[in-house]
C-alpha positions in Angstrom: 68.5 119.4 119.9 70.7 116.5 121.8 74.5 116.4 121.3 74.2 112.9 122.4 72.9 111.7 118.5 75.1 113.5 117.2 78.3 112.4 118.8 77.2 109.1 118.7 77.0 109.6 114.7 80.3 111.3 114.9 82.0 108.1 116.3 80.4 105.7 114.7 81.8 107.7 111.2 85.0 107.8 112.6 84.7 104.0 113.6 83.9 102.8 109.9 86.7 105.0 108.4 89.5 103.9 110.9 88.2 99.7 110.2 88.5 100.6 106.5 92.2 102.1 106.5 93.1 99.1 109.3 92.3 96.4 106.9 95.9 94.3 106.4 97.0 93.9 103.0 96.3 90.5 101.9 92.7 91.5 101.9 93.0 94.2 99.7 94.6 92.2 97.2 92.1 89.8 97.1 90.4 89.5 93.4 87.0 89.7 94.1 87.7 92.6 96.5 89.4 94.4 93.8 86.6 93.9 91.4 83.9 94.9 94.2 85.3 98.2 95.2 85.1 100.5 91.9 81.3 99.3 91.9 80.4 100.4 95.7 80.3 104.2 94.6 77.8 103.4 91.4 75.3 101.4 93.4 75.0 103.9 96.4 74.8 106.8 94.1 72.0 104.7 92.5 70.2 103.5 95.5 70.6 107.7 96.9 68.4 108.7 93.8 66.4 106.2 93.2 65.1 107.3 97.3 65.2 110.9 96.7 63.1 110.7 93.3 60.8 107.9 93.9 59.7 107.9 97.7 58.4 110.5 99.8 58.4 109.4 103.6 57.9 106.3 103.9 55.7 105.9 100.4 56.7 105.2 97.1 55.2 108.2 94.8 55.6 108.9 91.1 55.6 112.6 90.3 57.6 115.2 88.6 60.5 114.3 90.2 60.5 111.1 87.6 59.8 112.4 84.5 62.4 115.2 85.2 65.2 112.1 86.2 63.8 110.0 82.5 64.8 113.8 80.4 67.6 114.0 81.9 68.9 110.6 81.7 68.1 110.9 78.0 69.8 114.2 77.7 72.6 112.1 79.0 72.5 109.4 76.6 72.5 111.9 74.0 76.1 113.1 76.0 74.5 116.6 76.2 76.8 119.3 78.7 75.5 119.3 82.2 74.1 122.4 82.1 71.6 121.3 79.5 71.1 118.3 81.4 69.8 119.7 84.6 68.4 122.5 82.8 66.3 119.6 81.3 65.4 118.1 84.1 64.3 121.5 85.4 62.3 122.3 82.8 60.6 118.8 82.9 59.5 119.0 86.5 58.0 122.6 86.2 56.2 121.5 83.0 54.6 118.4 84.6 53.9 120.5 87.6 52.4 123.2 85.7 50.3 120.7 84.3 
């Protein structure tokens, strides 16, 4: 493996971090930017399992992997404990696998 990648990775983190914390103040204040912000967290979270469930590679698949993410997002409407929510979605995907 290549340090090279890596430390180029490494800087380009630290890059993005120390323009986020350099940003003057008037920015920050602005309204839409205030509005914007809370909503950044949501939509990667989203976007990260919406990858990680529905594509494998470079194709989109549909497999256990949804059905177990449908139970448990209506064991979560349902505001059932986490534990029963994964366990759910656990049960889900080794069911549809089984099968």
């Amino acid at each position: 493996m290549s340090w090279a990648p890596l430390l180029v990775a490494s800087a380009a983190c630290y890059a993005i971090k120390l323009a986020g914390l350099s940003l003057p103040q008037r920015f920050l204040r602005d309204p839409r930017i205030q509005r914007t912000v809370p909503l950044l967290p949501v939509a990667l979270l989203a976007a990260l399992i919406a990858t990680q469930t529905f594509a494998t590679g470079t194709h989109l698949v549909l497999d256990a992997r949804g059905a177990a993410l449908a139970v448990a997002g209506v064991a979560v409407l349902l505001r059932a404990p986490f534990l029963v929510v994964v366990a759910a979605g656990a049960a889900t995907a080794a069911l549809v696998r089984l099968f």
